[in-house]
N, C-alpha and C positions, 0 to 999 in steps of 0.2 A: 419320190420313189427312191427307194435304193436300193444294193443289189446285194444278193446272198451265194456265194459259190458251195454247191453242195457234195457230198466227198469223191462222187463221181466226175466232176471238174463241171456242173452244169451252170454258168451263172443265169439266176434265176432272178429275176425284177420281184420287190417287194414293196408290196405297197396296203394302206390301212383302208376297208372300207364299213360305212354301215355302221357309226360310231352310235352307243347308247351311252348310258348313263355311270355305268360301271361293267360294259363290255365293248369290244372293237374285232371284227374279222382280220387276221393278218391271210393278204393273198401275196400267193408265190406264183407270178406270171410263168412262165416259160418260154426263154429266150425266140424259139418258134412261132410265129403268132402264128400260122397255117395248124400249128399242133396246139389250137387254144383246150384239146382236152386233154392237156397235162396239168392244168395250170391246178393250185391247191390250197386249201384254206385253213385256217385255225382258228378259234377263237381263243380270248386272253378275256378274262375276268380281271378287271379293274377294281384296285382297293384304295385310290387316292380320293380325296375329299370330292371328286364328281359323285362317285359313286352311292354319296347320298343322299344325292338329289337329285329329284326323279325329272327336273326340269333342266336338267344339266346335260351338255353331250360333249363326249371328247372328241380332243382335237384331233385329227388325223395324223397331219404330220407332226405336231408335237408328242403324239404314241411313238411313231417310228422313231423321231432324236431321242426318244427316250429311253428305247431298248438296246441294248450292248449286241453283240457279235454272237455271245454264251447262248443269251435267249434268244435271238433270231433264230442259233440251228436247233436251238430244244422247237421251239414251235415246227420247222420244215420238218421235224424228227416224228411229231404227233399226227402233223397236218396230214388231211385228206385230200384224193381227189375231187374236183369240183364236177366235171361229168362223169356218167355209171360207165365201167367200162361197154363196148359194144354188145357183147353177149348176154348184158343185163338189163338189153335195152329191149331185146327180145320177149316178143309173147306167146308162146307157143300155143294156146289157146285161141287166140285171134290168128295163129296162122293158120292153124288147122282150116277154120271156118274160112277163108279167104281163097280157098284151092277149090 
């Protein structure tokens, strides 16, 4: 794992999961783990010689040595949240019925 300070001063644990053949999730933990619904994800499309072959899977932490400081924050810049926030989690259909 290594770690990414985001410009609000968060340092943010990064680490590679769910490696395929010519793609790898980049997750940005959040320093909190009580607040594991900040934590946030990216994917990166892989174009080196794995990615053509479909029996091939990249390495994890060889992703991560391999990405510079530039692309870590372009990815936290893209990445998404991993949980909906609370209010999307809501069904207001199902609560109707439930009263």
């Amino acid at each position: 794992m290594r770690a990414y300070t985001s410009p609000d001063g968060t340092r943010w644990g990064v680490e590679a999961r769910a490696p395929g053949a010519s793609n790898i999730m980049i997750v940005f933990r959040h320093p909190d783990a009580s607040t594991s619904r900040m934590n946030r994800y990216a994917w990166i499309n892989w174009k080196g010689a794995e990615s053509r072959d479909v029996a091939a899977r990249l390495d994890e932490q060889g992703t991560l040595d391999a990405l510079g400081d530039a692309e870590i924050a372009r990815l936290f810049r893209r990445s998404m949240p991993i949980a909906a926030p609370h209010q999307l989690l809501r069904n207001p259909a199902v609560e109707s019925h439930s009263r």
